[in-house]
C-alpha positions as CSV (number, residue, x, y, z in Angstrom):
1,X,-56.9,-56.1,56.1
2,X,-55.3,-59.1,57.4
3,X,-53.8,-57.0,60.7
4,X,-57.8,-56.3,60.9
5,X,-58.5,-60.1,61.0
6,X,-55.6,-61.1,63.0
7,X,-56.7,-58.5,65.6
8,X,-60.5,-59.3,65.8
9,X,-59.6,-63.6,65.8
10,X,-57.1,-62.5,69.1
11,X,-60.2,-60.8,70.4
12,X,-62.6,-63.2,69.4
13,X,-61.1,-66.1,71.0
14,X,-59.1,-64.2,74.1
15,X,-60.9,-65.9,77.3
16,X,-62.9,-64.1,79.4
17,X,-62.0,-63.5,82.6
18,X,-64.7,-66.0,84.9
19,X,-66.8,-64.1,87.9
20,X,-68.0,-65.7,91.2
21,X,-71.1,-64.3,92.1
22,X,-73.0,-65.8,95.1
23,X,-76.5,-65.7,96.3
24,X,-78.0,-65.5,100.0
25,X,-81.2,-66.5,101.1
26,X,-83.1,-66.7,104.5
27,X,-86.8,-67.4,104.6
28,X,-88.5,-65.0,107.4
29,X,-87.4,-61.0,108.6
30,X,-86.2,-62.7,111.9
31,X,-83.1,-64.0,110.4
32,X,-81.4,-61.0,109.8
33,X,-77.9,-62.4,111.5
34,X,-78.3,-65.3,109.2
35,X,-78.2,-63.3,106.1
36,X,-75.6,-61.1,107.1
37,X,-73.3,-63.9,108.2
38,X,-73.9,-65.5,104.9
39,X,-73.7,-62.3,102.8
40,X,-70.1,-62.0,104.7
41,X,-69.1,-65.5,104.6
42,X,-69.7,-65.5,100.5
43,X,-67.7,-61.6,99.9
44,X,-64.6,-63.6,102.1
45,X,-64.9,-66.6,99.7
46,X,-64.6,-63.5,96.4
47,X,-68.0,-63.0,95.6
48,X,-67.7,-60.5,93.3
49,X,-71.5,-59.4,93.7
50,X,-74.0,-61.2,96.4
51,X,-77.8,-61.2,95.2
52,X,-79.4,-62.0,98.8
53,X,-83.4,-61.7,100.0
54,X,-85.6,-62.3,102.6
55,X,-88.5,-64.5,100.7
56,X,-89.9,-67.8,102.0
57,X,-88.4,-71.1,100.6
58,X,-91.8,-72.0,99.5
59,X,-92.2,-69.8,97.1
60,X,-90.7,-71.5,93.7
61,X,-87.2,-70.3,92.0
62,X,-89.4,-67.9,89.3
63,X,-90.9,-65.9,92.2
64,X,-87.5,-65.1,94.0
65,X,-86.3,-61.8,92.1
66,X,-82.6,-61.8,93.7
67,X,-82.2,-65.1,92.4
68,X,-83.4,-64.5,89.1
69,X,-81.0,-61.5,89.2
70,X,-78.1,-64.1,90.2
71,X,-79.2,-66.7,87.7
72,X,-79.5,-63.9,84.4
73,X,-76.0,-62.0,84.9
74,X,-74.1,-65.6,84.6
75,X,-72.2,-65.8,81.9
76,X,-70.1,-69.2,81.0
77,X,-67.0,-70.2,83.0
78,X,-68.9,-68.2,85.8
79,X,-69.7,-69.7,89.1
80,X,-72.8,-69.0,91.6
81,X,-71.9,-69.7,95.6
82,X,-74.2,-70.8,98.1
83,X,-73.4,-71.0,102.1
84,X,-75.5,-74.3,101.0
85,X,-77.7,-75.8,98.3
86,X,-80.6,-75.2,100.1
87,X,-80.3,-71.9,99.5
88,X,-80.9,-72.4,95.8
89,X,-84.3,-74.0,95.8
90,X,-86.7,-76.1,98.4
91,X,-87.5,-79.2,95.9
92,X,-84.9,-81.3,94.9
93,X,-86.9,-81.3,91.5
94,X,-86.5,-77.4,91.7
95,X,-82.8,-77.9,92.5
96,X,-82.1,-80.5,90.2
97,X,-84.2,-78.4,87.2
98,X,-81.5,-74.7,88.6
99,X,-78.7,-77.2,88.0
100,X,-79.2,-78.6,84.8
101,X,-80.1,-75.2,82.9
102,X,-76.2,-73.8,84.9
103,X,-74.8,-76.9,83.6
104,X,-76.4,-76.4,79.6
105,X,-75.0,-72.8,80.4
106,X,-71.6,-73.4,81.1
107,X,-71.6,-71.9,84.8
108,X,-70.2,-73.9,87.9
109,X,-71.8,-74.3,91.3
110,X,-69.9,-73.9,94.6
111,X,-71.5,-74.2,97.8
112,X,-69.2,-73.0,101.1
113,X,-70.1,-76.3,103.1
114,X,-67.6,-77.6,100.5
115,X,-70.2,-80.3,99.7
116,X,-71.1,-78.8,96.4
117,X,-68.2,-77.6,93.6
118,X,-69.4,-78.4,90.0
119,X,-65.6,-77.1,88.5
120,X,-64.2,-80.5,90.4
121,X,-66.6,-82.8,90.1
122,X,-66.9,-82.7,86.2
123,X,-69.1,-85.4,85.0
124,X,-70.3,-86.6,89.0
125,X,-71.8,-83.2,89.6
126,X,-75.4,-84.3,88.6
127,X,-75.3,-87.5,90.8
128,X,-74.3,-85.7,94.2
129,X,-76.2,-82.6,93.6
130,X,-79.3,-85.0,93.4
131,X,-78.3,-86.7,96.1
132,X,-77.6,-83.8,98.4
133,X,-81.0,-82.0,97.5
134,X,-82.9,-85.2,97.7
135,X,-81.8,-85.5,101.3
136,X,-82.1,-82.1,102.5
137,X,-85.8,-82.8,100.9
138,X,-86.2,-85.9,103.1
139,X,-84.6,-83.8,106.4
140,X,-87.4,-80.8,105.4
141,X,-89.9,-83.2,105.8
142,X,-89.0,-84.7,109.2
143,X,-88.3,-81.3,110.9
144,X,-91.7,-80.6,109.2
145,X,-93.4,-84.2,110.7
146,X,-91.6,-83.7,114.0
147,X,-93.1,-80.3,114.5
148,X,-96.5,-81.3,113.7
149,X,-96.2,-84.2,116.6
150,X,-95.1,-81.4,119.2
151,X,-98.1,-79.1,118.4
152,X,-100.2,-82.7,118.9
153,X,-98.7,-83.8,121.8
154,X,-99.3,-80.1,123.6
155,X,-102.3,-79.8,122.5
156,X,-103.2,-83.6,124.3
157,X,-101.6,-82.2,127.3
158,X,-103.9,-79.1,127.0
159,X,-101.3,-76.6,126.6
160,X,-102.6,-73.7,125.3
161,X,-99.2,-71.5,124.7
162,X,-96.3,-72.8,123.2
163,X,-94.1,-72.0,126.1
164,X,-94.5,-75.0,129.0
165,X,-93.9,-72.6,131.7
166,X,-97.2,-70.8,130.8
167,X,-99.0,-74.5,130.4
168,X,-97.9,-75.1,133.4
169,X,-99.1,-72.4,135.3
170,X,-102.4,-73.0,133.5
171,X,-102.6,-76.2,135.2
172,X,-101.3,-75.3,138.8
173,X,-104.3,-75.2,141.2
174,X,-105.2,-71.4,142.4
175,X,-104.7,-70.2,145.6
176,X,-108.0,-68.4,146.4
């Protein structure tokens, strides 16, 4: 009997052996290269598995299966890779909300821009992971505010294709 107990309290309280699994993301079927280079980039860092999908950023964390695949094979003392943290989620309420439950769970966060690694930053891992997201939020939004001006500013100039060589011939007088 007590060989039994010794055995099952060696067992019980033996480690487990942490995975690093990693999750790649691009938003439209045109950026194939970009999720194959990321895919490659997160097997060289030791991914054990990579999760990866072609699905808009827009659409929240609960409607992206791959990373809902990712986020329910975790186990503690695992960590999740990103090429970056946008990759995770769009909002930095969304990202902030991913981190959190990781964190109750006992899994790390690594991102391969080396801006992100939860295992280091113990207890400063929630301040710069809501910074981080909350800018990448604010740069979203320019991009965003900076392409609606082009579209305005072409449309002013009566340019009806979005390639200027085509607006310009539009404009150039005819020769007949």
């Amino acid at each position: 009997m007590f060989l039994l107990l010794y055995v099952y309290t060696r067992v019980k309280n033996t480690p487990t052996m942490s995975r690093t699994y990693g999750y790649a993301r691009t938003s439209t079927t045109q950026q194939v290269l970009g999720l194959e280079d990321q895919i490659q980039k997160l097997q060289e860092h030791g991914c054990k598995k990579v999760f990866s999908e072609r699905i808009s950023s827009r659409k929240p964390a609960s409607e992206r299966p791959q990373l809902q695949a990712a986020l329910s094979v975790l186990e503690p003392e695992d960590t999740i890779c990103f090429v970056r943290l946008d990759r995770a989620a769009r909002t930095m309420s969304e990202t902030i909300q991913i981190m959190q439950d990781l964190q109750s769970r006992g899994i790390y966060v690594k991102t391969l821009d080396g801006l992100i690694d939860t295992k280091a930053m113990k207890m400063m891992a929630p301040l710069v992971i809501g910074l981080l997201s909350g800018l990448a939020e604010v740069e979203r939004n320019l991009i965003a505010e900076r392409q609606r001006e082009s579209v305005e500013y072409r449309s002013c100039l009566l340019y009806t294709s979005p390639s200027p060589r085509d607006g310009l011939l539009s404009r150039m007088p005819s020769s007949a």
